[in-house]
C-alpha positions in Angstrom: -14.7 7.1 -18.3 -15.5 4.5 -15.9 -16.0 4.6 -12.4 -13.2 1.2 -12.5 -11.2 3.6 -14.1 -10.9 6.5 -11.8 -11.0 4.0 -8.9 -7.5 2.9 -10.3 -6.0 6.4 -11.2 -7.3 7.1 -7.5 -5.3 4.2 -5.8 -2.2 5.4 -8.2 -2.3 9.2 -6.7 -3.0 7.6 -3.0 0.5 5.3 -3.6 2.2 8.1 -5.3 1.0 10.0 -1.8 2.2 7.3 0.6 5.6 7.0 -1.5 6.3 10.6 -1.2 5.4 10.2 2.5 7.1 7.8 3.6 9.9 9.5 2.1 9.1 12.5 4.6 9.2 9.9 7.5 12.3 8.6 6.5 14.5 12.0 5.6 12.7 13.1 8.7 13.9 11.0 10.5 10.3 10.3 12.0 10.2 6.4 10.9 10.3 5.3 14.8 7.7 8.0 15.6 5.0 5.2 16.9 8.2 3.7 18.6 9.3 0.1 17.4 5.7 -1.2 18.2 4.0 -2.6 15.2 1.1 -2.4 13.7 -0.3 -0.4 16.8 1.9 3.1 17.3 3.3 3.2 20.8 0.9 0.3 21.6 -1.7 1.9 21.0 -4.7 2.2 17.9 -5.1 5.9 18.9 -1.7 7.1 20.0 -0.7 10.4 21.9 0.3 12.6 18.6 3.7 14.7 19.2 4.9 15.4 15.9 7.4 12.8 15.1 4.0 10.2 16.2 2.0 12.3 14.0 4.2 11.9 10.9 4.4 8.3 11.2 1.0 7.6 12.1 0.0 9.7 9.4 2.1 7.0 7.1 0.7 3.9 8.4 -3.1 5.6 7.7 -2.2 6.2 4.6 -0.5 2.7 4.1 -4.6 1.5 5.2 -6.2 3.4 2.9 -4.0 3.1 -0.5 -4.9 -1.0 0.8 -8.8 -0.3 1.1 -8.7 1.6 -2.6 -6.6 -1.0 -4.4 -8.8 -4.0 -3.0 -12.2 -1.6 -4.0 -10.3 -1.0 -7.7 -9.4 -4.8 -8.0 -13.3 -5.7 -7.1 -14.5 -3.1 -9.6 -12.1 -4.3 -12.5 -13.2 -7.6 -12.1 -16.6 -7.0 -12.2 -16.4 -5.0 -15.5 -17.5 -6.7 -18.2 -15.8 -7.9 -20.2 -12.7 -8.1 -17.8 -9.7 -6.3 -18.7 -7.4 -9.5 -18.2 -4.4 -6.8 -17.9 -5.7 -4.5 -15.7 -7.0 -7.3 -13.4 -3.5 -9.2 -13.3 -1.5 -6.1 -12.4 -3.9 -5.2 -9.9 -3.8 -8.5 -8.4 0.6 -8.5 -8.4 -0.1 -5.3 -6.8 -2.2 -6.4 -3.7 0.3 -9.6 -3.4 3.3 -6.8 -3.1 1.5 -4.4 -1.2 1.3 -7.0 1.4 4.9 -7.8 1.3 5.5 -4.6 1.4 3.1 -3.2 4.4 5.1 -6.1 6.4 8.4 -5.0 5.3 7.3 -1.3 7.0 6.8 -3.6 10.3 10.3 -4.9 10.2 11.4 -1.4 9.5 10.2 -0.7 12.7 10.8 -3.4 14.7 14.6 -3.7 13.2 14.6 0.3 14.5 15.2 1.2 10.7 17.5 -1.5 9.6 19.2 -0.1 6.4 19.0 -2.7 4.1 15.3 -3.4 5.1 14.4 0.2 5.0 15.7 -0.4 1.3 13.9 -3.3 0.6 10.6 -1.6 1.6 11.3 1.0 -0.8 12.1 -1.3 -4.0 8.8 -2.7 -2.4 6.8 0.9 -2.7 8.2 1.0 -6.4 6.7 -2.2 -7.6 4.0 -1.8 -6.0 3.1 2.1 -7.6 4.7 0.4 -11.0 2.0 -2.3 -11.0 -0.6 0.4 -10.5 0.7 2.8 -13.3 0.6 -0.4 -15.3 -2.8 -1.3 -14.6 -3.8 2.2 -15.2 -2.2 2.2 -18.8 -3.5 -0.8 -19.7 -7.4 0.5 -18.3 -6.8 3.5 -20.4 -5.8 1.2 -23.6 -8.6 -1.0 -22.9 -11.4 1.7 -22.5 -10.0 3.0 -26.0 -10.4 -0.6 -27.5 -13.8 -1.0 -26.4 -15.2 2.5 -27.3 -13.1 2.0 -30.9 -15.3 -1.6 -31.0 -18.3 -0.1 -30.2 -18.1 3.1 -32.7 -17.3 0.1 -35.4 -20.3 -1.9 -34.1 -22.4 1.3 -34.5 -21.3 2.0 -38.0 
């Protein structure tokens, strides 16, 4: 298996993580945790951590990181060679929605958890961990093509 290929399983478990969450910050009820200060937490980087801070905090780190694996995952599928053209495109709708969808989490905040915004960021979360489970699939059908071509190739 690749090392393209576990970076993308990787960034699926670390959305699935952020997903599940963000759903402890919301049933929680920590989601204003770092106040309605956005992106610092009670304007600050490094906030005072009570536990409704902590929780949320802990949500926006992980928001950073599942960013910082899917950029690493879309530079290593598009180095691979050849490119998986599927892969690369639903890695690419996935940086576009996570995006969106880290700036929708700042008007959940600053709207001090708006309803229909707080929704909007989850439809959000789903596309975004859909267009990583795609791009997984399609790196697993892929890798299967290519080691099928090359045992032909072989023969």
């Amino acid at each position: 298996m690749s090392a393209a290929k576990y970076l993308v399983y990787l960034t699926g478990l670390s959305t699935y993580a952020l997903i599940v969450w963000g759903g402890y910050v919301t049933l929680g009820g920590y989601g204003l945790g770092c106040g309605t200060y956005w992106p610092t937490c009670n304007g600050a980087i490094f906030p005072i951590l009570d536990w409704p801070t902590f929780v949320e905090y802990i949500h926006r780190l992980l928001t950073i990181v599942t960013g910082i694996l899917l950029l690493i995952s879309v530079l290593a599928v598009w180095k691979m060679k050849p490119r998986p053209a599927g892969p690369a495109r639903a890695l690419g709708l996935a940086v576009v929605l996570l995006i969106i969808q880290s700036l929708l989490g700042g008007d959940v905040v600053v709207t001090e958890l708006e309803p229909v915004i707080t929704t909007v960021h989850l439809a959000f979360a789903t596309a975004v961990f859909a267009s990583i489970i795609l791009a997984c699939a399609l790196m697993y059908t892929s890798e299967e093509r290519s080691s099928l071509h090359r045992a032909a190739k072989q023969r």
